[in-house]
C-alpha positions as CSV (number, residue, x, y, z in Angstrom):
1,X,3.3,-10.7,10.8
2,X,1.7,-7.9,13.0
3,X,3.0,-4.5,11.2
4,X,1.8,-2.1,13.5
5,X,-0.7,-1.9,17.6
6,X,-3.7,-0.5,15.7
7,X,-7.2,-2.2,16.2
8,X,-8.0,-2.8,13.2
9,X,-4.0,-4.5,12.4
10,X,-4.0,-6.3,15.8
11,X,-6.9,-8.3,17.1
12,X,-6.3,-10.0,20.0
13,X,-9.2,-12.4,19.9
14,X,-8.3,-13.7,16.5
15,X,-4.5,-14.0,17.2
16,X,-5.5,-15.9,19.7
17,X,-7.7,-18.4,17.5
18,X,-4.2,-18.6,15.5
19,X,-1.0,-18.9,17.5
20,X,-1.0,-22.5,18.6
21,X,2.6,-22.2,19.6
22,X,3.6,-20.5,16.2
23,X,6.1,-17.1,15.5
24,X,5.3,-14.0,15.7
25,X,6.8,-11.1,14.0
26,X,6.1,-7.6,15.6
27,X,7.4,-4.2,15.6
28,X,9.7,-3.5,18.4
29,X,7.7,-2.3,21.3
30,X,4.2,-4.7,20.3
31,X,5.4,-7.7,21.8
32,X,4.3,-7.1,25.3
33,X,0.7,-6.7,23.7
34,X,0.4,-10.6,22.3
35,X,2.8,-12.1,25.0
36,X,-0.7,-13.8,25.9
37,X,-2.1,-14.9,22.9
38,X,-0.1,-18.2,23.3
39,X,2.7,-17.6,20.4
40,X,5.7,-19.6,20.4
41,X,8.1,-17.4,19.7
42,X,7.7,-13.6,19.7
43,X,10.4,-11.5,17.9
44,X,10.0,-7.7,17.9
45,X,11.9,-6.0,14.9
46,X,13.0,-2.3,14.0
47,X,13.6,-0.6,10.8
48,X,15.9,-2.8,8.8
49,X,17.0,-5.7,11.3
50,X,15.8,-9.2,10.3
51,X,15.1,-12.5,11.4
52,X,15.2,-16.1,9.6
53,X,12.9,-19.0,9.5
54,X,14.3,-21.6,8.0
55,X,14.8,-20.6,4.4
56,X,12.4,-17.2,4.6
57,X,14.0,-14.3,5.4
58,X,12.1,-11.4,6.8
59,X,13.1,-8.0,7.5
60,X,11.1,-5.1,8.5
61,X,11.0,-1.7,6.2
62,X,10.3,1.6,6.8
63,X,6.5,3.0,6.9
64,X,4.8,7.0,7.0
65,X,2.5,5.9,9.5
66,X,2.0,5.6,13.4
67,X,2.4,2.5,16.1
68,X,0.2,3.9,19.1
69,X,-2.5,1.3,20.4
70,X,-3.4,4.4,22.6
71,X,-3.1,7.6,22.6
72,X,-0.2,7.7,25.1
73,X,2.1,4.5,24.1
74,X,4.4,6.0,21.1
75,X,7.0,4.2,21.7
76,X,5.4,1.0,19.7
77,X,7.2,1.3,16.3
78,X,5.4,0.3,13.4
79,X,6.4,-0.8,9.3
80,X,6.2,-3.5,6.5
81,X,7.9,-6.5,6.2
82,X,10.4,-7.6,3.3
83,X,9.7,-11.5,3.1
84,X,12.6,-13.0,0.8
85,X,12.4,-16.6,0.4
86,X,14.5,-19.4,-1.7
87,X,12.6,-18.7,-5.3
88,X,10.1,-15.6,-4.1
89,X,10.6,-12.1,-2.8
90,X,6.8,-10.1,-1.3
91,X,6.8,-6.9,0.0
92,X,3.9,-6.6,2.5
93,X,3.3,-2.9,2.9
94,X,1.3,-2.4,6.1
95,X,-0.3,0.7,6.2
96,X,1.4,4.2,5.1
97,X,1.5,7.0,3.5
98,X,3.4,7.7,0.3
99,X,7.0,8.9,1.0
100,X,10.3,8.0,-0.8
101,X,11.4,5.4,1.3
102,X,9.8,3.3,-1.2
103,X,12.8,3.9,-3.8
104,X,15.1,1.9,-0.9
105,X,12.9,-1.0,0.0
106,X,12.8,-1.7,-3.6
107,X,16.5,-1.6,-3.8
108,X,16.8,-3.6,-0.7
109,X,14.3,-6.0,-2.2
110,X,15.9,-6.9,-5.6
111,X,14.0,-8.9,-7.9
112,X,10.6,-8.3,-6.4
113,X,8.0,-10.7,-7.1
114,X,4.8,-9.5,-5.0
115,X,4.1,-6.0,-3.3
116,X,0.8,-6.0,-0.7
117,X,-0.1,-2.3,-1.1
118,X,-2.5,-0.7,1.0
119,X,-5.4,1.6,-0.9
120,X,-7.6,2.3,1.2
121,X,-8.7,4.8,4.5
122,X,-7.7,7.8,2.8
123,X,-10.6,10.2,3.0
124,X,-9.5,9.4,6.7
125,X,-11.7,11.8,9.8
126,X,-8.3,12.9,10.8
127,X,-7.0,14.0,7.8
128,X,-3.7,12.7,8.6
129,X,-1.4,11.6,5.9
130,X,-0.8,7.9,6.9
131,X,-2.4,6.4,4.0
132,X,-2.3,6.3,0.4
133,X,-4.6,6.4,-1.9
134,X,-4.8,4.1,-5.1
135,X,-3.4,6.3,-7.4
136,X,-0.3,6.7,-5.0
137,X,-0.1,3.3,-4.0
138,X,0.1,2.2,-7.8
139,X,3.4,5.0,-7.8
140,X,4.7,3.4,-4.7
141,X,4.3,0.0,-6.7
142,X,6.3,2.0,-9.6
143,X,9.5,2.9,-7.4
144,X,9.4,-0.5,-5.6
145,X,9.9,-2.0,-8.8
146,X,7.7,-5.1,-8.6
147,X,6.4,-7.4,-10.9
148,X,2.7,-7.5,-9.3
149,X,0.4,-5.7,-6.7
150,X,-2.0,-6.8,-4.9
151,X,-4.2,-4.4,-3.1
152,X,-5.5,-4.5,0.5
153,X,-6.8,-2.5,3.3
154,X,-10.4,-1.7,1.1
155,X,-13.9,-2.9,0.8
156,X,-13.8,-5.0,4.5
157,X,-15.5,-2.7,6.4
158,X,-15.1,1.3,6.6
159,X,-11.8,2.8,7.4
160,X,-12.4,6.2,6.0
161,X,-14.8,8.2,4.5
162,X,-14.3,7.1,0.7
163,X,-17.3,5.0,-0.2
164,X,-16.0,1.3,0.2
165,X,-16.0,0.1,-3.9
166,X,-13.9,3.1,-4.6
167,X,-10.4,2.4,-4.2
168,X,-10.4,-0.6,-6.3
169,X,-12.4,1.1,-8.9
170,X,-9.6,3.7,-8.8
171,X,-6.7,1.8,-8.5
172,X,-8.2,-0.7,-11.9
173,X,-8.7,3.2,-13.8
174,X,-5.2,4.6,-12.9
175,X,-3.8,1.1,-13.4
176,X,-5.1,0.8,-16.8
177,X,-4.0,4.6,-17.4
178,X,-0.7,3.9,-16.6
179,X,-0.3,-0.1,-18.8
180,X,-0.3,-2.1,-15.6
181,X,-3.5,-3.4,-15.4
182,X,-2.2,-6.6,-16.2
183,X,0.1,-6.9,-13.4
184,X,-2.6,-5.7,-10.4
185,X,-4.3,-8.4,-8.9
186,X,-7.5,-7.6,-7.1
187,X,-8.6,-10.7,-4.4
188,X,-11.8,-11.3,-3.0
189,X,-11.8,-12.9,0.4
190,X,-11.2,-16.4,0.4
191,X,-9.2,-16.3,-2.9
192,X,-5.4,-17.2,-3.5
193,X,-3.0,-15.8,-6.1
194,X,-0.2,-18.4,-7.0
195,X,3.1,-16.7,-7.8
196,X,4.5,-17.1,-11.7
């Protein structure tokens, strides 16, 4: 799942490493970028349309964000993905901004199960509002409904000009503020969350 053309979401090199004939899921107008990388299958979604693998279901949501690779190509679209399968419903956020759209995916989703929230990049050089930061992530969480969170997009390498341990150590504050600390699940690299 590729949700938007920016560097840091869409590495060539390592796509490469993976795609060993396998799907692809992309934002309608990204295909043309990993027609190369030696993918099986490439399927380019919008905002709401779908596509089925066998028994998982995956549909692509709505996103405050941006697509360009470049400056000048705007017309690559950009989102999350909806991943419903037989027993499991995730919600894999991509990068965005806080915005209501949130209140429909949840609706859309059901009983959610897993939400991927982004929480960090948001002391961002542009100042731009295309990401959210933890305290807004854990309200998007809220509207979506789900029964956990796990946080990404922090403490890799720097996106924006918050010091790197800080988003998590926000998000575990306002998480405990608000009686959900149970129910966020910070990973380290490498590690695996099984889903009750």
């Amino acid at each position: 799942l590729i949700t938007h053309a920016h560097y840091d979401h869409l590495h060539l090199p390592s796509l490469r490493k993976l795609a060993a004939g396998q799907p692809i899921i992309v934002p309608t107008g990204v295909g043309q970028l990993v027609k190369r990388c030696g993918f099986g299958r490439i399927v380019e979604l919008d905002t709401w349309q779908s596509a089925r693998f066998n028994s998982l279901h995956v549909m692509m949501t709505p996103a405050r964000h941006w697509g360009a690779r470049m400056i000048h190509d705007t017309h690559r679209k950009f989102g999350g993905y909806l991943l419903t399968g037989p027993e499991k419903t995730v919600f894999h956020c991509g990068d965005s901004a806080m915005f209501d759209g949130f209140a429909e995916i949840g609706e859309r989703a059901g009983d959610l199960d897993l939400a991927l929230m982004p929480i960090g990049a948001y002391e961002a050089p542009s100042g731009r509002p295309v990401h959210m930061n933890p305290e807004e992530a854990l309200a998007a969480f809220q509207m979506l409904g789900g029964k956990d969170l796990v946080p990404m997009h922090h403490d890799t390498f720097p996106l924006g000009g918050e010091p790197m341990q800080e988003p998590v150590q926000r998000l575990e504050r306002e998480a405990q503020r608000l009686g959900l600390r149970e129910r966020v699940k910070v990973l380290h690299e490498g590690e695996t969350l099984l889903l009750r």
